[in-house]
C-alpha positions in Angstrom: -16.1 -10.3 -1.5 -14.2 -8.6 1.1 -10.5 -7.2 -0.1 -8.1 -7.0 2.5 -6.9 -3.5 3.9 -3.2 -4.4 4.4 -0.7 -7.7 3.8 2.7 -8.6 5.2 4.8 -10.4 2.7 8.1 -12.3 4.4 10.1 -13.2 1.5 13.7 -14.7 1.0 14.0 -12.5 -1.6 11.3 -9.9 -4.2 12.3 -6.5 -5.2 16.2 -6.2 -5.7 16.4 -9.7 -5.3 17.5 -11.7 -8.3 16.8 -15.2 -9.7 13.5 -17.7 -10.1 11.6 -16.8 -6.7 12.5 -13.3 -6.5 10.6 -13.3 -10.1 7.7 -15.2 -8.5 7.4 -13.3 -5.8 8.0 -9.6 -7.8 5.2 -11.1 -10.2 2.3 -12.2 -7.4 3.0 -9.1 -4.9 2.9 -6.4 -8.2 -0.1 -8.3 -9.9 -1.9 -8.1 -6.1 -1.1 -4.3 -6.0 -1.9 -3.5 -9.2 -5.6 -5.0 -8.7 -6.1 -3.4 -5.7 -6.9 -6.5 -3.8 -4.6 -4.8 -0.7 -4.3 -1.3 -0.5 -0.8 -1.6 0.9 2.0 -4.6 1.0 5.2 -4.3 3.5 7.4 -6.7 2.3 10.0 -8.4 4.3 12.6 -9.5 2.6 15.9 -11.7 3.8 17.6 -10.6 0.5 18.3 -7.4 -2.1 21.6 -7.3 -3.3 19.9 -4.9 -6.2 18.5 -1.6 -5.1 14.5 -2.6 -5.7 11.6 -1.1 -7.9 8.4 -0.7 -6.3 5.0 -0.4 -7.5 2.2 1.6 -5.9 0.9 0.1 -2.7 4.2 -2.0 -2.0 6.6 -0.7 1.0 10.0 -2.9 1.6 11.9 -2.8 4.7 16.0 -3.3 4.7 16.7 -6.8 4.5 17.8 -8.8 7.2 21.1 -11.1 7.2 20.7 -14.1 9.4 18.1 -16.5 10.7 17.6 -14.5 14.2 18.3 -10.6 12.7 15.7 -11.6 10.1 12.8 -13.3 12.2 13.1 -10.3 14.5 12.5 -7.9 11.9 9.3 -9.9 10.3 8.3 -10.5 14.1 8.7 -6.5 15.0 6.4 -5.7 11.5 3.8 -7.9 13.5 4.1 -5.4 16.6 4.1 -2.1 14.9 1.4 -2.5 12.4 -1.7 -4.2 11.7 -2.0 -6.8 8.9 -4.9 -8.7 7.8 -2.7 -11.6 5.8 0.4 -12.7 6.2 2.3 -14.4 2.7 4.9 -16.8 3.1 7.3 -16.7 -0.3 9.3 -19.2 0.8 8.5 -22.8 2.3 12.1 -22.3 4.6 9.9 -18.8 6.1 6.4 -21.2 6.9 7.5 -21.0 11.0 8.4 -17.1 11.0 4.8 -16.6 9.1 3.3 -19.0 11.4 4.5 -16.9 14.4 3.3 -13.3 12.6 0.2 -14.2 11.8 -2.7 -16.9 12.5 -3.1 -18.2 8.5 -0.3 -17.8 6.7 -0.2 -18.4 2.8 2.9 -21.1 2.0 
């Protein structure tokens, strides 16, 4: 089995974010760092009203507010680095993962 190098996560919200999918996400992106599946996660996230806590392996950009400021940022994560899977936390981000990578996870 081949375990991936790097992973760009575009979230609605994860670390600092609060409620039911922040949890979700907070729970699969620490659970894939911890088992060393990716040696690095940059997460995207639209919202962190809470400052976040990171584990090892997991970077977080600022967040984003609004449809075009955030779709930019997940777009220029595309440009600057090189990511061999792109997750989607949220079915609303399924057409700003579609256009950062060629299989994104919804």
């Amino acid at each position: 089995m081949r375990f991936l190098r790097s992973m760009l996560a575009i979230v609605t919200d994860a670390n600092g974010g609060r409620g039911g999918i922040a949890q979700d996400n907070r729970n699969f992106l620490g659970a894939l760092s911890e088992t060393g599946f990716t040696s690095s996660i940059t997460v995207v996230p639209q919202h962190a009203p809470d400052p976040p806590t990171l584990s090892e392996g997991i970077k977080q950009l600022q967040t984003w507010h609004g449809r075009l400021l955030y779709s930019r940022a997940a777009l220029r994560g595309t440009l600057f680095g090189w990511f061999d899977l792109v997750f989607c936390g949220h079915l609303f981000m399924a057409q700003a993962c579609a256009a950062c990578g060629s299989d994104p996870w919804v």
